[in-house]
C-alpha positions in Angstrom: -74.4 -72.4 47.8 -72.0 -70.5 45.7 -69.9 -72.7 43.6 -66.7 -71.5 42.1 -65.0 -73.9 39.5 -60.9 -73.3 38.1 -59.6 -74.3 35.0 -56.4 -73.2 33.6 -57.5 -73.3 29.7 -60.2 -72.2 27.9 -61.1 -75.7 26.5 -61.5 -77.0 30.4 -63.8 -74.4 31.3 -65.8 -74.0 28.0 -68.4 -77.0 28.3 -69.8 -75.8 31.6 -70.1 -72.1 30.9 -71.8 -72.7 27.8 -74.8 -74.7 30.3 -74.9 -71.8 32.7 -78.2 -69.7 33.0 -77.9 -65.6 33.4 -74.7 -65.7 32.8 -72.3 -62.6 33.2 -68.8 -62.6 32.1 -66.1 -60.3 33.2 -62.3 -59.9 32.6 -60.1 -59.5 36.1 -56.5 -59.5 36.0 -56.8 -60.6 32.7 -58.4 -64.0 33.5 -62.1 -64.4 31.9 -64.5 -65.5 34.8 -68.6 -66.2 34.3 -71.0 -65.9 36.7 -74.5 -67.6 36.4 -76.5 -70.5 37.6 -77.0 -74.4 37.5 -79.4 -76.2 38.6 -80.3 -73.7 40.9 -77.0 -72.9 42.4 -74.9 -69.9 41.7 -71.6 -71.1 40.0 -68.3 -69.0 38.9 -66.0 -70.5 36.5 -62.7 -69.1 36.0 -60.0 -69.7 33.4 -56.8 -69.3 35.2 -54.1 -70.0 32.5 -51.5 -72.4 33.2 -49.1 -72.2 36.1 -48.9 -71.7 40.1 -48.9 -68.1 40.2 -51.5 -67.4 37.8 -54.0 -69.9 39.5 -53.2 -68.6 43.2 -54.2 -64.7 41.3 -57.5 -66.2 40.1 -58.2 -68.0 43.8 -57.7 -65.2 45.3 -59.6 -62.8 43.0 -62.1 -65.0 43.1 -62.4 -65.4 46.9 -62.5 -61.3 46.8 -64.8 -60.4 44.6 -67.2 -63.8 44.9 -66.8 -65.2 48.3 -67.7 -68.4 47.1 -68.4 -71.6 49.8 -66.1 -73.5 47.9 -63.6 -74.0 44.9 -63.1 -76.9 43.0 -59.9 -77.3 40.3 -60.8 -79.2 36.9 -59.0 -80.1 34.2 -56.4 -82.6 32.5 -53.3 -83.4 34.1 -50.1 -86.3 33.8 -50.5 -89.3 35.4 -48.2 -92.6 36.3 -47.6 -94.8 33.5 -50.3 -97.4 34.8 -53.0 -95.4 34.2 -54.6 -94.9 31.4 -55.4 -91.7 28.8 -59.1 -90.9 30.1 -59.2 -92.1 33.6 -60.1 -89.4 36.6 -58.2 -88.9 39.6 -59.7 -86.7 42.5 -57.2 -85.4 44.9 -57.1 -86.4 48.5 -53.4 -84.5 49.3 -52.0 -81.7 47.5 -48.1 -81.2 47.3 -45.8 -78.6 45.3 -43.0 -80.6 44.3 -40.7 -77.8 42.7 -40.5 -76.6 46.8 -36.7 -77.3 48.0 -35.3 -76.2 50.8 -33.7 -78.6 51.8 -30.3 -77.3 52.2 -31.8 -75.6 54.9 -33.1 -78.5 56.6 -36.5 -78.4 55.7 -38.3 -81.7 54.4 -39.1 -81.8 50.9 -41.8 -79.8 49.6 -42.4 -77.8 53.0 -44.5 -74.7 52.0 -43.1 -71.5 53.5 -45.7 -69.2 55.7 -47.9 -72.5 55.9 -44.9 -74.9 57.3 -47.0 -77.8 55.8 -45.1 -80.5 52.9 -49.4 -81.7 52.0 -52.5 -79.9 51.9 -55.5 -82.4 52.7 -58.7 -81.7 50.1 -62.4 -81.2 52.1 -63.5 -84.8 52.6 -67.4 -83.6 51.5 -66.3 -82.5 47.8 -64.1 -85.3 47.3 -66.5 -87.8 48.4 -69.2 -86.2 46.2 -66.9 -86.1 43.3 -66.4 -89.8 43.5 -69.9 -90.2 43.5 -70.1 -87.7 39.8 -67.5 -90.2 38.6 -68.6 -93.3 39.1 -72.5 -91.7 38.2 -70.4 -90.5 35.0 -69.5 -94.5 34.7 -65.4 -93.7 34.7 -62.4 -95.5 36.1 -61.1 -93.7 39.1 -58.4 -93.1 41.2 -58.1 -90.9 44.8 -54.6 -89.6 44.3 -52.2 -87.4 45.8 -51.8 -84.5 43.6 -48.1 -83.2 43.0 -48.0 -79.8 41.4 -45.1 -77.6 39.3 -44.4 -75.2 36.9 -43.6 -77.6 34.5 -44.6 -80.6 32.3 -43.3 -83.8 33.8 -41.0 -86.0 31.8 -40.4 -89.9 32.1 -37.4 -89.2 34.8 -39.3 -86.5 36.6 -42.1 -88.5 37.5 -39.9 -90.9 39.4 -38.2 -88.8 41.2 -41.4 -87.5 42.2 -43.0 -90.5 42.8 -39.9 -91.1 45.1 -40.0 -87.9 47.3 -44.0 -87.0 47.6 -45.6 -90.3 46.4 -47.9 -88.7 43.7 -49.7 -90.0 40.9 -51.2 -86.9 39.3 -48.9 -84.0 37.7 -50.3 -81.0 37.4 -49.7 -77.6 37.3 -52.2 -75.7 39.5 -53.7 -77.5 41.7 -51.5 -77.3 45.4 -51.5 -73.9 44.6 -55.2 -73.3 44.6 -55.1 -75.6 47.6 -52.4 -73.1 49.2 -54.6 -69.9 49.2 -57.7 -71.8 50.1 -56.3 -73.0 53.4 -55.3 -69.6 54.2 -58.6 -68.8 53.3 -60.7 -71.3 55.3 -62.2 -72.5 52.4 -62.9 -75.5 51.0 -61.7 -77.1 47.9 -61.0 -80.0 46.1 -59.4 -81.3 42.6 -60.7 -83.2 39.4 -58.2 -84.1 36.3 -58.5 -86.7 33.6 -55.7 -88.3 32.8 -54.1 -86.6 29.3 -50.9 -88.6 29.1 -49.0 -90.6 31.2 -45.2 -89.1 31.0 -45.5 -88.3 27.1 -46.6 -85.3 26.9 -45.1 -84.5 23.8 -46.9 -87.0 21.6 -50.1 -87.8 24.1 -51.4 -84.0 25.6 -52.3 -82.6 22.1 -53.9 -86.0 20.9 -55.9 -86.8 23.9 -56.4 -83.0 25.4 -59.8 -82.1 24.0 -61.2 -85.4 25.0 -59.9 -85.1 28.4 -61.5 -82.0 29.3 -64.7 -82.9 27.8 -64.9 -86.0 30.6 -63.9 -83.8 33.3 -66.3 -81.3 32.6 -68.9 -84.5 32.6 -67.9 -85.1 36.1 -69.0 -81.5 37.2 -72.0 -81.5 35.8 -72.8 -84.7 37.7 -71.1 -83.3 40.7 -73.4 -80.0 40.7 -76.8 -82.1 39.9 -75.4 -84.0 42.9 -75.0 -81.7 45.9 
Protein backbone atom coordinates (compact mmCIF):
# COMPACT_ATOMS: atom_id res chain seq x y z
CA UNK A 1 0.00 0.00 0.00
CA UNK A 2 1.23 3.32 -1.03
CA UNK A 3 0.39 5.99 1.41
CA UNK A 4 0.49 9.64 0.47
CA UNK A 5 0.10 12.17 3.42
CA UNK A 6 -0.67 16.40 2.80
CA UNK A 7 0.33 19.03 4.92
CA UNK A 8 0.29 22.59 4.07
CA UNK A 9 3.33 23.75 6.34
CA UNK A 10 6.55 22.58 6.92
CA UNK A 11 6.07 22.18 10.72
CA UNK A 12 2.87 19.57 9.95
CA UNK A 13 4.86 17.48 7.78
CA UNK A 14 8.25 17.58 9.56
CA UNK A 15 7.71 14.92 12.47
CA UNK A 16 6.81 12.12 10.14
CA UNK A 17 9.40 12.63 7.44
CA UNK A 18 12.09 12.73 9.94
CA UNK A 19 10.79 8.74 10.94
CA UNK A 20 10.82 7.67 7.32
CA UNK A 21 13.34 4.98 6.16
CA UNK A 22 15.15 5.37 2.42
CA UNK A 23 13.95 8.40 2.19
CA UNK A 24 14.18 10.56 -1.14
CA UNK A 25 13.09 14.10 -1.36
CA UNK A 26 12.29 16.01 -4.45
CA UNK A 27 11.12 19.58 -5.29
CA UNK A 28 7.79 19.60 -7.91
CA UNK A 29 6.09 22.68 -8.62
CA UNK A 30 7.92 24.10 -5.90
CA UNK A 31 6.31 21.92 -3.17
CA UNK A 32 8.95 19.63 -1.24
CA UNK A 33 7.66 15.96 -1.21
CA UNK A 34 9.57 12.69 0.46
CA UNK A 35 9.32 9.43 -0.52
CA UNK A 36 10.35 6.48 1.86
CA UNK A 37 8.94 3.80 4.09
CA UNK A 38 7.13 3.09 7.49
CA UNK A 39 6.62 0.27 8.99
CA UNK A 40 6.86 -1.40 5.92
CA UNK A 41 4.59 0.61 3.74
CA UNK A 42 5.72 3.08 1.09
CA UNK A 43 4.59 6.63 2.24
CA UNK A 44 4.80 10.17 0.38
CA UNK A 45 4.48 13.24 2.37
CA UNK A 46 3.95 16.47 0.73
CA UNK A 47 4.06 20.00 1.99
CA UNK A 48 1.49 21.87 0.01
CA UNK A 49 1.57 25.46 1.38
CA UNK A 50 -1.45 27.00 2.56
CA UNK A 51 -4.55 27.54 0.30
CA UNK A 52 -7.05 25.61 -2.11
CA UNK A 53 -5.20 25.97 -5.23
CA UNK A 54 -1.90 25.13 -3.99
CA UNK A 55 -3.10 21.87 -2.25
CA UNK A 56 -5.38 20.71 -5.43
CA UNK A 57 -1.45 21.23 -7.49
CA UNK A 58 0.14 18.93 -4.86
CA UNK A 59 -2.97 16.20 -5.11
CA UNK A 60 -2.66 16.14 -8.30
CA UNK A 61 1.11 16.01 -8.77
CA UNK A 62 1.10 13.67 -6.42
CA UNK A 63 -1.54 11.31 -7.95
CA UNK A 64 0.79 11.71 -11.34
CA UNK A 65 3.89 11.07 -10.41
CA UNK A 66 2.98 8.52 -7.21
CA UNK A 67 -0.19 6.92 -7.87
CA UNK A 68 -0.68 6.48 -4.43
CA UNK A 69 -3.93 4.09 -3.01
CA UNK A 70 -4.85 6.85 -0.94
CA UNK A 71 -4.28 10.43 0.49
CA UNK A 72 -4.83 11.61 3.73
CA UNK A 73 -4.79 15.65 4.73
CA UNK A 74 -3.11 16.53 8.26
CA UNK A 75 -2.61 19.32 10.06
CA UNK A 76 -4.11 22.21 12.42
CA UNK A 77 -7.16 23.88 11.66
CA UNK A 78 -10.08 26.39 13.47
CA UNK A 79 -12.58 24.91 15.25
CA UNK A 80 -16.17 26.06 17.04
CA UNK A 81 -15.74 27.82 20.16
CA UNK A 82 -16.77 24.54 22.25
CA UNK A 83 -13.87 22.75 21.43
CA UNK A 84 -10.98 22.98 22.86
CA UNK A 85 -7.02 24.02 21.73
CA UNK A 86 -5.68 20.32 21.11
CA UNK A 87 -8.66 18.21 20.41
CA UNK A 88 -8.71 16.16 16.81
CA UNK A 89 -11.45 16.22 14.40
CA UNK A 90 -11.46 13.72 11.46
CA UNK A 91 -13.63 14.61 8.55
CA UNK A 92 -16.67 12.69 7.57
CA UNK A 93 -18.06 15.65 4.82
CA UNK A 94 -15.95 18.04 3.13
CA UNK A 95 -17.51 21.52 1.94
CA UNK A 96 -15.88 24.78 0.29
CA UNK A 97 -17.66 27.40 1.89
CA UNK A 98 -16.16 30.50 -0.19
CA UNK A 99 -18.40 28.60 -3.31
CA UNK A 100 -21.47 31.15 -4.14
CA UNK A 101 -23.49 30.95 -6.82
CA UNK A 102 -26.24 31.49 -5.58
CA UNK A 103 -27.49 34.26 -7.68
CA UNK A 104 -27.67 31.73 -10.14
CA UNK A 105 -29.79 29.51 -8.34
CA UNK A 106 -27.44 27.06 -7.22
CA UNK A 107 -27.46 25.86 -3.37
CA UNK A 108 -24.77 27.08 -1.36
CA UNK A 109 -21.41 25.72 -1.73
CA UNK A 110 -22.34 23.65 -5.04
CA UNK A 111 -18.94 22.74 -6.67
CA UNK A 112 -18.95 23.44 -10.42
CA UNK A 113 -17.92 20.34 -12.86
CA UNK A 114 -18.67 18.00 -9.79
CA UNK A 115 -22.42 19.53 -9.05
CA UNK A 116 -21.96 18.29 -5.52
CA UNK A 117 -22.35 21.10 -2.16
CA UNK A 118 -20.26 17.85 0.23
CA UNK A 119 -17.72 15.47 -0.60
CA UNK A 120 -18.10 12.28 1.77
CA UNK A 121 -14.44 11.05 3.22
CA UNK A 122 -13.65 6.92 2.55
CA UNK A 123 -15.40 5.31 5.52
CA UNK A 124 -12.08 2.82 5.92
CA UNK A 125 -9.53 5.79 6.70
CA UNK A 126 -11.77 7.58 8.82
CA UNK A 127 -12.74 4.72 10.84
CA UNK A 128 -8.99 3.84 11.16
CA UNK A 129 -8.18 7.27 12.08
CA UNK A 130 -10.55 7.21 15.00
CA UNK A 131 -9.03 4.17 16.08
CA UNK A 132 -5.05 6.21 15.91
CA UNK A 133 -6.80 8.80 18.02
CA UNK A 134 -8.35 7.26 20.59
CA UNK A 135 -4.96 4.67 20.60
CA UNK A 136 -3.15 8.22 20.76
CA UNK A 137 -5.64 8.75 24.00
CA UNK A 138 -7.14 12.31 22.45
CA UNK A 139 -10.58 13.88 22.57
CA UNK A 140 -12.26 13.52 19.27
CA UNK A 141 -14.70 14.83 17.15
CA UNK A 142 -16.08 13.34 13.44
CA UNK A 143 -16.85 16.72 11.83
CA UNK A 144 -17.85 18.20 8.71
CA UNK A 145 -14.92 20.00 7.32
CA UNK A 146 -15.65 23.54 5.73
CA UNK A 147 -12.79 24.84 3.71
CA UNK A 148 -11.64 28.61 2.36
CA UNK A 149 -8.99 30.74 1.42
CA UNK A 150 -9.09 32.43 4.52
CA UNK A 151 -8.75 32.38 8.34
CA UNK A 152 -12.15 32.38 9.94
CA UNK A 153 -13.09 35.15 12.30
CA UNK A 154 -15.72 35.04 15.21
CA UNK A 155 -18.65 36.25 12.67
CA UNK A 156 -17.48 34.03 9.94
CA UNK A 157 -17.76 30.93 11.76
CA UNK A 158 -21.49 31.56 12.24
CA UNK A 159 -22.44 32.25 9.18
CA UNK A 160 -20.76 29.16 8.27
CA UNK A 161 -22.04 27.19 10.82
CA UNK A 162 -25.42 28.47 9.46
CA UNK A 163 -25.14 27.58 5.73
CA UNK A 164 -22.87 24.17 5.74
CA UNK A 165 -23.08 23.14 9.47
CA UNK A 166 -19.24 22.74 9.97
CA UNK A 167 -17.17 22.63 12.88
CA UNK A 168 -13.65 22.55 11.43
CA UNK A 169 -12.14 25.60 9.25
CA UNK A 170 -9.62 24.91 7.26
CA UNK A 171 -8.03 25.82 4.33
CA UNK A 172 -7.17 22.78 2.17
CA UNK A 173 -8.93 20.13 2.93
CA UNK A 174 -12.43 20.04 0.35
CA UNK A 175 -10.02 20.80 -2.10
CA UNK A 176 -7.87 17.80 -1.79
CA UNK A 177 -11.19 16.00 -1.36
CA UNK A 178 -12.22 17.68 -4.90
CA UNK A 179 -9.41 16.26 -7.06
CA UNK A 180 -9.52 12.98 -5.29
CA UNK A 181 -13.14 12.25 -6.25
CA UNK A 182 -12.28 13.01 -9.73
CA UNK A 183 -9.61 10.81 -9.19
CA UNK A 184 -11.29 7.72 -7.67
CA UNK A 185 -9.23 7.80 -4.90
CA UNK A 186 -9.57 7.67 -1.54
CA UNK A 187 -8.95 10.11 1.16
CA UNK A 188 -9.66 11.39 4.34
CA UNK A 189 -8.74 14.42 6.85
CA UNK A 190 -7.03 14.87 10.33
CA UNK A 191 -6.61 18.50 12.12
CA UNK A 192 -6.06 19.44 15.73
CA UNK A 193 -7.79 22.03 16.80
CA UNK A 194 -5.31 25.40 16.87
CA UNK A 195 -7.78 28.01 17.91
CA UNK A 196 -11.22 28.22 18.16
CA UNK A 197 -12.15 31.73 16.19
CA UNK A 198 -8.96 33.58 17.56
CA UNK A 199 -6.61 33.18 15.40
CA UNK A 200 -4.83 36.08 15.98
CA UNK A 201 -3.83 35.51 19.53
CA UNK A 202 -4.35 31.43 19.67
CA UNK A 203 -2.69 29.96 16.07
CA UNK A 204 0.90 31.10 16.84
CA UNK A 205 0.66 30.11 20.65
CA UNK A 206 -0.82 26.66 20.22
CA UNK A 207 0.48 25.93 16.41
CA UNK A 208 3.57 23.87 17.02
CA UNK A 209 1.84 21.85 19.59
CA UNK A 210 -0.98 21.17 17.37
CA UNK A 211 0.94 19.68 14.63
CA UNK A 212 3.00 17.61 16.89
CA UNK A 213 -0.46 15.69 18.08
CA UNK A 214 -1.63 15.29 14.64
CA UNK A 215 1.37 13.96 13.41
CA UNK A 216 1.04 11.40 16.64
CA UNK A 217 -2.20 10.32 15.19
CA UNK A 218 -0.46 9.21 11.80
CA UNK A 219 1.95 7.47 13.17
CA UNK A 220 -0.64 5.47 15.02
CA UNK A 221 -2.78 5.44 11.95
CA UNK A 222 0.18 3.80 9.74
CA UNK A 223 1.26 1.13 12.66
CA UNK A 224 -2.52 0.52 12.43
CA UNK A 225 -3.53 -0.44 8.82
Amino acid sequence: MKIAIIGAMEIEVKTIKQLIEKSNNKILYGMPITKGIFEDKQVVVAQCFPGKVNAAICTQTIIINYKPDQIINIGVAGGCDYMNVGDVAVAKEFMQHDIDTTPLGDPMGLVPGLCLTSISSDEDICENLIKAAKKAKLDFHKSIFATGDQFVTPKKIEYIKKHFHSEIFDMESAAIAHVCKFAKIPFDAIKVVSDNGHAKTQYEKFKFQAAKTCASVIIEYLKLI
